[in-house]
N, C-alpha and C positions, 0 to 999 in steps of 0.2 A: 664267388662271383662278384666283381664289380658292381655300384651301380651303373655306370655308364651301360654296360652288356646286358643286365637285367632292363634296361631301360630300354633298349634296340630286337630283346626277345619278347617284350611287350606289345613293343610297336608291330611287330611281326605278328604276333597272332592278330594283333586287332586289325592290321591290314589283311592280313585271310578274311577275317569277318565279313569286312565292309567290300568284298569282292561282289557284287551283283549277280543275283543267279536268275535267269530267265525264264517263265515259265513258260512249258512245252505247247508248242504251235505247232500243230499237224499238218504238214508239206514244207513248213519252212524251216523250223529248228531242226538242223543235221541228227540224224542215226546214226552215230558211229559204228563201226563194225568190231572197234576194239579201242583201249586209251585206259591211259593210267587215271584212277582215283585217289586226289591228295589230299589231306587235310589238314589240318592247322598244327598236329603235333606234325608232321611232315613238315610243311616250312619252316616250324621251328627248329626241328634237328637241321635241315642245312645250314638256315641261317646263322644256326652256336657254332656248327664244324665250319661254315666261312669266318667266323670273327677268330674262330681260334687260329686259323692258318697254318692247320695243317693239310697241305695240297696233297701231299704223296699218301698212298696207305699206313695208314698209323691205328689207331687204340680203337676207333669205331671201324675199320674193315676187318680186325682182329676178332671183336666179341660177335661182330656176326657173323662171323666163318663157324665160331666157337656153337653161336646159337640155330643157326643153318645146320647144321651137322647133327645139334640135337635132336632139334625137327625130325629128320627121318632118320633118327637112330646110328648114325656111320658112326666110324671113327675122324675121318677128316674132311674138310671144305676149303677149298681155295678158289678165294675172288679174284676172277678177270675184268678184264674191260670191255666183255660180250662175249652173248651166247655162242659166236660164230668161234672167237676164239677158245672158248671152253670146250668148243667140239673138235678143233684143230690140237688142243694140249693134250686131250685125249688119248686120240688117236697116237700120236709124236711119241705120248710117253710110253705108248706099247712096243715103239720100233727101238727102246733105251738099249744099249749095249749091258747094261746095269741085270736084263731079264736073262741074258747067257741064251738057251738054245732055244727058249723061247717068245724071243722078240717077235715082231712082225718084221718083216724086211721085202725088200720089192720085188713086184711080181705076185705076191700070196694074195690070195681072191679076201674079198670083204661081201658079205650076204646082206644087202639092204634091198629097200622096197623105191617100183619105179618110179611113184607118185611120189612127190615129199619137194622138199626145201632145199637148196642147194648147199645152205651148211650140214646138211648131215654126209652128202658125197664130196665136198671138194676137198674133206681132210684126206678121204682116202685116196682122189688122186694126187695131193702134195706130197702124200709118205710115197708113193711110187707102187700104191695096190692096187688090183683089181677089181671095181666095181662087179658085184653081183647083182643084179636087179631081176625080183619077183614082182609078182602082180599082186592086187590089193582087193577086196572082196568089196562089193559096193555095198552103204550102208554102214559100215564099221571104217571102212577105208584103212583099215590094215589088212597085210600077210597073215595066213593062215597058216599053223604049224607045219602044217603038210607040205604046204610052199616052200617055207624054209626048210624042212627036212632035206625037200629034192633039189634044191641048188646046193647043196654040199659036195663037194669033191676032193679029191688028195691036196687041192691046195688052199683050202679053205683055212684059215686064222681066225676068223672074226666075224659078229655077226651085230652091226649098227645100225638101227631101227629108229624111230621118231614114234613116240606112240601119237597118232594119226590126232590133232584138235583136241587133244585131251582123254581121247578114248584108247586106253592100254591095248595092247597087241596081246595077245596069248602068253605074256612074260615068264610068269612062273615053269610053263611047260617048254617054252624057250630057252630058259637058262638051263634047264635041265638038258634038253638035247645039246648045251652047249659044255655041259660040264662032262657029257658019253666021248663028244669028237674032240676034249681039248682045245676048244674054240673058245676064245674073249670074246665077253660080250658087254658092248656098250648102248647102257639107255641114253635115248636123245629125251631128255624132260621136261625140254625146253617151254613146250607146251600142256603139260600137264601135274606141273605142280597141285599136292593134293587128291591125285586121284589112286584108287586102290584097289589093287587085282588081286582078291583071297582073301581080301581083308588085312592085306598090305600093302603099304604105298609102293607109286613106282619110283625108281629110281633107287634101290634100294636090292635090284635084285641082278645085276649085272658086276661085270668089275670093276666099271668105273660110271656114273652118269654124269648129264650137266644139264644146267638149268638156264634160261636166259632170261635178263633183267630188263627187257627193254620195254618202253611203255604199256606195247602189246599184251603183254606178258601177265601171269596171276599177281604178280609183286615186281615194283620198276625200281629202279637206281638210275631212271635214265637213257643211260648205258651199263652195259654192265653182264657180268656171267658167273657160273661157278662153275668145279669139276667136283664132286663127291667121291670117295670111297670109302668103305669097311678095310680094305690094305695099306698098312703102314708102310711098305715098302714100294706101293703105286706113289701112294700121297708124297714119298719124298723124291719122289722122281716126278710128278707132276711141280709140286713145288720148283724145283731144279730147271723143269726146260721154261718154268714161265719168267723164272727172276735170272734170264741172260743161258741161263746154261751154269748156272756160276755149283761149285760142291760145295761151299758154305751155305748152313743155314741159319746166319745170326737176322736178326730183323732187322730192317734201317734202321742206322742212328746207333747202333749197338756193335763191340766187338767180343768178338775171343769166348763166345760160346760154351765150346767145345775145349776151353781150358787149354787148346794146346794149338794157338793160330798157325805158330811158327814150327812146328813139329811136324810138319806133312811132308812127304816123299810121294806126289800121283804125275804120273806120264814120264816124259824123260826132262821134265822139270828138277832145278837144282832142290838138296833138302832144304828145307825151312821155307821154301816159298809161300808167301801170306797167302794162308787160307782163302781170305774176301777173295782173293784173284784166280782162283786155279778153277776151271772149267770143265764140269766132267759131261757136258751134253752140247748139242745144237742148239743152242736156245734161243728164247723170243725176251722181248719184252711185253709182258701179257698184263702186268698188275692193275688194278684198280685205284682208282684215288680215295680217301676219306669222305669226302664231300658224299660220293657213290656209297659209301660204309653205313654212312650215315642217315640217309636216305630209307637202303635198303631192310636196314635195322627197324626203322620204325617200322617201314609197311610191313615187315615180319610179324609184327603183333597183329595186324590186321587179317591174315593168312585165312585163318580159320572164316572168318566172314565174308571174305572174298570168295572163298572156293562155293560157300554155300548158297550165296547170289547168283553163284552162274551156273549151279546145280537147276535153283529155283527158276531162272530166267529162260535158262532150256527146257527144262519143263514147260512152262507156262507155253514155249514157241510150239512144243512138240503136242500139248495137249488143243492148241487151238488149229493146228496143221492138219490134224487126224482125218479128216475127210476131205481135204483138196485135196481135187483132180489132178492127174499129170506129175506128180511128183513124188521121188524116194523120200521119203524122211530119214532121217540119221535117228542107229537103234546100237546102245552101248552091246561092248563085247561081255559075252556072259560069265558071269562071276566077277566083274569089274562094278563099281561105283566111280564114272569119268565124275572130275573137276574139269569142264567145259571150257577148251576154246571157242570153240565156233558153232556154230550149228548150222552143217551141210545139206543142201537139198540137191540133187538128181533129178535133172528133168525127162520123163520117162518119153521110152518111141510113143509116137502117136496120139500125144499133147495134145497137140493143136498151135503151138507155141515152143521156141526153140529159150535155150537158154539166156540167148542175148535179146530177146524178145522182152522175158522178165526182169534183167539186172537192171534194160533201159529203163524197163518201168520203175520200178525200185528206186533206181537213182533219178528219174525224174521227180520224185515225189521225196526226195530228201532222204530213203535209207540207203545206209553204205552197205555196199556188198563186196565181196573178196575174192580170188580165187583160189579152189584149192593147190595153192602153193606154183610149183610148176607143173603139174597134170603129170604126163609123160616126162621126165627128166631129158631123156634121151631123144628128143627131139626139139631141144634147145641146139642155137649157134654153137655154145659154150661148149656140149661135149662132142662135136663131129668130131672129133680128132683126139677123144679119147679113146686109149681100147676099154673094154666092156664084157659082161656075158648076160647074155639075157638068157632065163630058165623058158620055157612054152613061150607063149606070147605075152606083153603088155597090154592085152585085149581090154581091160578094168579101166588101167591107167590111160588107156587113148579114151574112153567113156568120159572119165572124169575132164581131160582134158577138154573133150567137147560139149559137156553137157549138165556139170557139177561146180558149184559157187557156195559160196556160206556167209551166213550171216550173223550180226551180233550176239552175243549171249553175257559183256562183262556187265562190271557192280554199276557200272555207272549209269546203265539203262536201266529207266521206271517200269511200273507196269503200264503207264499209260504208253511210252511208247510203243512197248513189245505188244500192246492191241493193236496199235496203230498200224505196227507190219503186220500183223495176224491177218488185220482188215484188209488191207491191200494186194498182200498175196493171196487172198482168196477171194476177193474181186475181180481180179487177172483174171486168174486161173480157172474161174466158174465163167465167166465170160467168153474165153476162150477157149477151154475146155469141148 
């Protein structure tokens, strides 16, 4: 290392230092409902991977694909440049010609849940499948096994799920009903880095997951995603549609791999056509940069302390909640231990007080609140003009849409805040109860 570089990783952490932190003023300093926590070895890792100028993914998105991967045990991980896109590479790379008889191809149903996020459905309508959508049980806000069991039918391939704010869906019994009908299954992990069904994490029990990076998120890059599996033959087909579609897999910056660039014969391509260029998929360009590599890496050591802030900080929300009036609490799926996105409340019939009653108040008084996600999917603009199968009714998911919001639970809220909303939502609540 230079001095000059040593000089400017200096100034960097001392500039973290001397950033000013304010202390908590109750109705005026914001509650966030979610936001990345960085510290000083974090600006510092950007700051070395800016001076060094490597822009594209290089040597830090490598070792933490390497170290991602160890984390929950897989064989591979590959960085994208969002959760949204790690759910779309997913999906893509089950429709490979590479899988023979059984790919996904269009038309074949997809079994998810009606409440959720619209990256977990819009990969399935880009492949040209059929949205399945079950209803969600309030309080856990996931499908129930039995939900999933009865949306299966002859054309069912795949069964893509979000475990609901961090709270696992039924997975283990899941996967299992998926491995009886020959169905893929994909965790969405995006939100629940960390948490564990059996006393196994999730994301670890499907054929492919993905995780998303984005500030929200248990660990940020920013921007940012991954795909996971235990399949060496996913992984290189996930790798493949994300770098172009291209059949080479030498890294930037490197050639001739595979000892034999100029030795290929694939399509009705002349022999010896350069490896680098011959295309065996639809591809995207999906990669992440180093700067993101770099980032993510550090917060990776942080993981473990993260998850268990927003264990503690749901708690504290869930133990102080316990006797207001008017409302569901959110109550983990049993045999699970969630790593907490959010922490949902249901505003029940005959409150006294409607949902939008409470968020006003909430955000009048400085806490952020969210909603969950898009309630009903299917009565969004977005999918009029999708086709669809809806199993019974969405009875749960029109609830949530009317009547179900969440609130903060990341590292970065105190305990003085999380009294603060304790106090407030049960001032409401008793009030007008």
């Amino acid at each position: 290392m230079t001095d000059t570089k040593a000089l400017v990783l200096e100034l960097a952490r001392k500039y973290h230092k001397e950033q000013e932190t304010r202390a908590f003023e109750p109705g005026v300093t914001p509650i966030l409902s979610s936001g990345a926590v960085l510290d000083e070895e974090d600006r510092h890792a950007l700051v070395e991977a800016a001076l060094e100028m490597r822009i594209a993914a290089g040597v830090r998105t490598r070792k933490f694909e390497s170290e991602f991967a160890r984390y929950f045990r897989l064989r591979k991980a590959h960085m994208v440049n969002s959760g949204s896109s790690a759910n779309l590479l997913a999906v893509s790379a089950l429709t490979s010609p590479k899988l023979k008889d059984l790919r996904l191809r269009p038309g074949d149903e997809a079994i998810t849940v009606g409440a959720g996020f619209p990256t977990t459905i819009n990969p399935l309508v880009q492949n040209g499948l059929t949205p399945v959508f079950v209803d969600v049980e309030l309080g856990t806000y996931n499908a129930s096994l039995a939900q999933i069991e009865a949306a299966i039918s002859p054309r069912t391939r795949l069964i893509m799920i979000a475990h609901a704010l961090g709270n696992p869906f039924p997975v283990a019994e899941v996967a299992e009903l998926a491995r009886r009908h020959d169905l893929f299954l994909i965790e969405d992990n995006c939100d629940a880095v960390g948490s564990t069904y059996q006393g196994k994490l999730t994301g670890t029990f499907g054929d492919l997951s993905t995780v998303s990076f984005y500030p929200a998120h248990h660990i940020t890059a920013g921007e940012g995603g991954c795909v996971l599996t235990a399949s060496l033959e996913l992984a290189r087909i996930v790798e493949s549609m994300r770098d172009w579609g291209r059949d080479c897999w030498c890294e930037p910056g490197t050639d001739n791999t595979c000892l034999k660039r100029f030795d290929y014969q694939l399509g009705t391509l002349p022999a010896g056509y350069d490896h680098k260029y011959i295309f065996s998929h639809v591809g995207y360009n999906l990669k992440a940069t180093d700067l993101q590599g770099a980032l993510a890496l550090s917060q990776l050591q942080k993981v473990d302390d993260f998850v268990a802030a927003r264990r503690r900080n749901w708690q504290r929300l869930h133990d102080g909640l316990a006797a207001v009036p008017g409302l569901l609490l959110p109550r983990a799926t049993p045999g699970s231990d969630p790593s907490w996105f959010g922490f949902a409340l249901t505003v029940l019939p005959g409150a006294g007080f409607t949902r939008r009653d409470l968020v006003d108040f909430l955000e009048g008084r400085k806490i952020g609140t969210r909603r969950l996600f898009g309630g009903n999917i299917t009565r969004h603009p977005a999918y009029q003009d999708v086709r669809y199968r809806i199993v019974d009714e969405l009875t749960n998911c029109d609830t949530v849409t009317e009547d179900t919001f969440w609130i903060g639970v990341y590292p970065g809220l105190t305990s003085e805040m999380l009294d603060y909303v304790i106090e407030t939502i049960t001032e409401f609540c008793t009030r007008r109860g």
